[in-house]
Residue, then its C-alpha position, 0 to 999 in steps of 0.5 A: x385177180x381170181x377168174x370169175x369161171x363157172x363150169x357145170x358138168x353134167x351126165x345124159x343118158x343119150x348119144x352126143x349127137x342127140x345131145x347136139x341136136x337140142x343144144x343147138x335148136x335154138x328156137x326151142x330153148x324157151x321150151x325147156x332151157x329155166x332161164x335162156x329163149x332165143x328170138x331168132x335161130x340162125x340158119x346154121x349154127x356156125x361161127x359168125x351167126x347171131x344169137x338175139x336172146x332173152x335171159x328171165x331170172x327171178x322176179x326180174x322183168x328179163x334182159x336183151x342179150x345179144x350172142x355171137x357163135x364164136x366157135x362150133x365143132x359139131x358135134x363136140x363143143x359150141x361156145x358163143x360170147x355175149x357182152x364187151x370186153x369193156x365192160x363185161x364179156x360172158x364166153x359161154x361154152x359147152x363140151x360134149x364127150x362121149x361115155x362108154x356106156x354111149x352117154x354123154x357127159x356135157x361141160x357146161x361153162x362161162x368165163x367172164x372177162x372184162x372190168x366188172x368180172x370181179x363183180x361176180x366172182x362172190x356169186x360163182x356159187x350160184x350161177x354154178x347152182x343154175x348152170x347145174x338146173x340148166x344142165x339137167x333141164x337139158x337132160x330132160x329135154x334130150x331124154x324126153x325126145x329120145x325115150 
C-alpha cells in the first residue's frame, strides 16, 4: 500500500527559536495560518496538551478537529495527531533546522494512517501545494514580527 505522506520544506530568514515562538502561539494562528485557527491555547505546548481547532477550506463551512501534542522538543520538532486509527489519523509534524547563514529551514509534514489513508493518496499533490502556502504564510508571519 503506498504511504499517504505530505511533506512541505520551507526557508525562513530567521533564527529556529523565532520560528518556534509562532509555531506554537496557538492562539494566533487564525492570524495568519490560510487554513488552520485554534480555539484554545494550552498553557504550555507540551505533550498531552489539547489543540481544539478549526480547519476552513474553500467554499466549505469548515470542520471541528480535535488535536493532541504528541511530541515537542523546543525548539526543534512539535508533532500533534488528529483523527482515529479506525478511521483516519493525521500525525502532523514539523522540524526546525538551523541554517548557517542562522535561518531555518522548516519540514513540514503529515503522515495519514488508518482505513481511509488510501483515500488521499490521489490528492497528495495538493495538500503538498497547501502545506507550501502554510509554509510561507508562516514565513511571513516569523519575518513580519522579526523585521
Amino acid at each position: 500500500m503506498e504511504a499517504a505522506v505530505v511533506t512541505a520544506v520551507t526557508r525562513i530568514s530567521a533564527p529556529v527559536e523565532d520560528v518556534w515562538r509562532v509555531l506554537v502561539a496557538f492562539d494566533e494562528y487564525g492570524q495568519w495560518h490560510p487554513v488552520l485557527s485554534f480555539e484554545a491555547k494550552p498553557e504550555q505546548a507540551v505533550v498531552g496538551a489539547e489543540l481544539p481547532a478549526h480547519v476552513t477550506r474553500g467554499d466549505t463551512a469548515g470542520q471541528d478537529v480535535a488535536l493532541r501534542i504528541v511530541e515537542a522538543r523546543a525548539p526543534r520538532r512539535l508533532v500533534w495527531e488528529g483523527g482515529s486509527l479506525d478511521t483516519l489519523l493525521g500525525r502532523h509534524s514539523f522540524v526546525l533546522t538551523p541554517q548557517p547563514d542562522g535561518g531555518t529551514e522548516l519540514t513540514d509534514s503529515e503522515e495519514f494512517l488508518g482505513p481511509a489513508a488510501a483515500e488521499l493518496v490521489p490528492t497528495l499533490d495538493l495538500l503538498k501545494e497547501e502545506y507550501a502556502r502554510n509554509g510561507a504564510a508562516l514565513r511571513a508571519r516569523v519575518t513580519g514580527l522579526s523585521g
